[in-house]
C-alpha positions, -999 to 999 in steps of 0.1 A, spaced: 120 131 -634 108 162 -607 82 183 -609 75 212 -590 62 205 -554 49 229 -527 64 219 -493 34 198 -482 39 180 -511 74 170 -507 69 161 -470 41 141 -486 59 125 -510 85 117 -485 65 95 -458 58 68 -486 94 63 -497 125 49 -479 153 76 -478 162 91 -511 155 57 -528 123 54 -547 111 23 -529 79 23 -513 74 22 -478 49 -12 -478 36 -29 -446 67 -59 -452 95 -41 -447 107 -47 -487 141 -20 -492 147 -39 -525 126 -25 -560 129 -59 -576 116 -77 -550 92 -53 -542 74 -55 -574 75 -92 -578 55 -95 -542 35 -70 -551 23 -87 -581 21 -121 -564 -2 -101 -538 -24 -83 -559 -27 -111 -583 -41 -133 -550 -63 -107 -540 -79 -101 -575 -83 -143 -576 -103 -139 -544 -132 -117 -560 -137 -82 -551 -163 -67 -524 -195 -53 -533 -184 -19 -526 -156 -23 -555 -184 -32 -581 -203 3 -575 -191 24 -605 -188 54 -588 -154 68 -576 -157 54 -541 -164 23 -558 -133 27 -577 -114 37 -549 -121 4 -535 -109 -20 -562 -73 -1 -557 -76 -10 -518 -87 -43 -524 -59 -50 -546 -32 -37 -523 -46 -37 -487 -20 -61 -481 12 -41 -490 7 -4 -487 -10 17 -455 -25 42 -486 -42 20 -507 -74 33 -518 -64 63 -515 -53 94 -533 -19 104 -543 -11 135 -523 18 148 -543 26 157 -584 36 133 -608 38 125 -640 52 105 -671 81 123 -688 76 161 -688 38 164 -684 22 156 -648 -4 140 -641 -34 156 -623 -24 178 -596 -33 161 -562 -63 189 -553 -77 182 -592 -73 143 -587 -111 139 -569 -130 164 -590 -116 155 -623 -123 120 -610 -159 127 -600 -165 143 -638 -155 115 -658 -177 89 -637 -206 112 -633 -210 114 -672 -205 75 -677 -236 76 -654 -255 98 -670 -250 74 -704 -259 41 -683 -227 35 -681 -224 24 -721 -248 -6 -713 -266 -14 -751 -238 0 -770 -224 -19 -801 -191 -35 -792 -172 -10 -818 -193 20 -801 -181 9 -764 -150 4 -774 -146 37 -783 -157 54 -753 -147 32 -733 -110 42 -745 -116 78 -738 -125 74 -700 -99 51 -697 -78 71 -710 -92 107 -690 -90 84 -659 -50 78 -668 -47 117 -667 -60 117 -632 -37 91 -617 -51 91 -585 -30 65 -569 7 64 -563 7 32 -579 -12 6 -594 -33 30 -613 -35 3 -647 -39 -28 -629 -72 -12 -616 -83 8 -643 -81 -24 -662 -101 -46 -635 -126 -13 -634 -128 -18 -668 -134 -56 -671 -165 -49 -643 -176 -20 -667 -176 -43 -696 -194 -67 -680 -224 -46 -674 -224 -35 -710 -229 -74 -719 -191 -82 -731 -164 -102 -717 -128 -82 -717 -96 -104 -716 -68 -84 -715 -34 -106 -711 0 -105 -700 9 -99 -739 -14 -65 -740 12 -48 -713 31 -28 -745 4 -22 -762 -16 -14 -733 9 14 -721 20 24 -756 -22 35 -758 -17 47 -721 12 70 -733 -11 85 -767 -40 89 -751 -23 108 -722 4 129 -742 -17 133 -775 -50 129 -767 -56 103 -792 -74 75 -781 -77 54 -812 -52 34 -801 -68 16 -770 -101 20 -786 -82 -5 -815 -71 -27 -784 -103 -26 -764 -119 -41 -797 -96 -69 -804 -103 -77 -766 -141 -75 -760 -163 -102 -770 -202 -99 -765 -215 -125 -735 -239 -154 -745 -261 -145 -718 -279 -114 -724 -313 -117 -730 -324 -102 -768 -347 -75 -756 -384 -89 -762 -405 -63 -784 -442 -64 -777 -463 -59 -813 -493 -36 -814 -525 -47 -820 -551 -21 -833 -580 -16 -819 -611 -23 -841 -622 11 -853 -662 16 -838 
């Protein structure tokens, strides 16, 4: 599929494939989409096994910036970074490369101005959750690898809420089939339904102590 480009965009586009194929330009010299993808799964997969940096657990945009370059420092010279050209799945595009960091910037500042969905019930986090997931989708700041770290964002977010997110190998088609309805439809009961079968509160909260009042004697 093409969409409509401005010439900075196309030239754009152009430095990070090989040719007119659709392979990206990555720091090993792959020319082959198969193989391509297999490494970079092997890589990121080694990378995300290793922990992520401090900087990657801020949950702020710069923060989740650096979970994308974490994941693929070792493969692509724009990791971490935004895509600087228009994209999209089928017909609709994504965020246009100028809207990418502001639309970005909105979704994380309200999550802060919540507390980031910490004290929620699990069905109540699950359903926001979805939603910014899903507004995040729209953005698409990256060229690639946008799921793999919304979904590691997401475990970290999860985890400061007090739950535990598993999200397995299995999830992919149901994962992208919620992707697809939250993005084309704007219906986001779908990953909200999958965000709940997945989150499971942690054992090691504290229960939040509540201090009883004592009255004082009236004189």
């Amino acid at each position: 599929m093409s969409y409509i480009r401005s010439a900075h965009e196309r030239v754009a586009y152009s430095r990070i494939v090989y040719g007119d194929s659709e392979v990206y330009v990555n720091k090993l010299d792959i020319r082959d989409a198969v193989l391509l993808e297999a490494t970079e799964r092997a890589l990121t997969d080694r990378r995300a096994k290793q922990g992520f940096p401090a900087k990657a657990h801020h949950r702020t945009y710069d923060g989740f910036k650096a979970i994308h370059r974490h994941l693929f420092q070792d493969l692509y010279e724009w990791a971490g970074e935004e895509r600087r050209y228009t994209t999209g799945r089928g017909t609709i595009p994504f965020a246009v490369p100028e809207h990418i960091g502001p639309w970005m910037e909105k979704q994380l500042g309200e999550l802060a101005s919540v507390g980031y969905l910490a004290g929620l019930p699990l069905d109540e986090f699950a359903a926001i959750a979805a939603k910014y997931v899903n507004e995040i989708n729209a953005a698409h700041p990256f060229v690639d690898g946008n799921g793999r770290t919304q979904r590691f964002w997401l475990r970290m977010l999860a985890d400061n809420a007090g739950f535990d997110l598993t999200l397995e190998e299995v999830d992919r088609e149901r994962w992208n089939e919620a992707s697809r309805l939250g993005f084309v439809d704007s219906d986001h009961a779908a990953m909200a339904a999958l965000l709940k079968d997945r989150l499971k509160p942690r054992d090691d909260i504290p229960t939040p102590k509540i201090k009883k009042r004592t009255r004082k004697p009236k004189s």
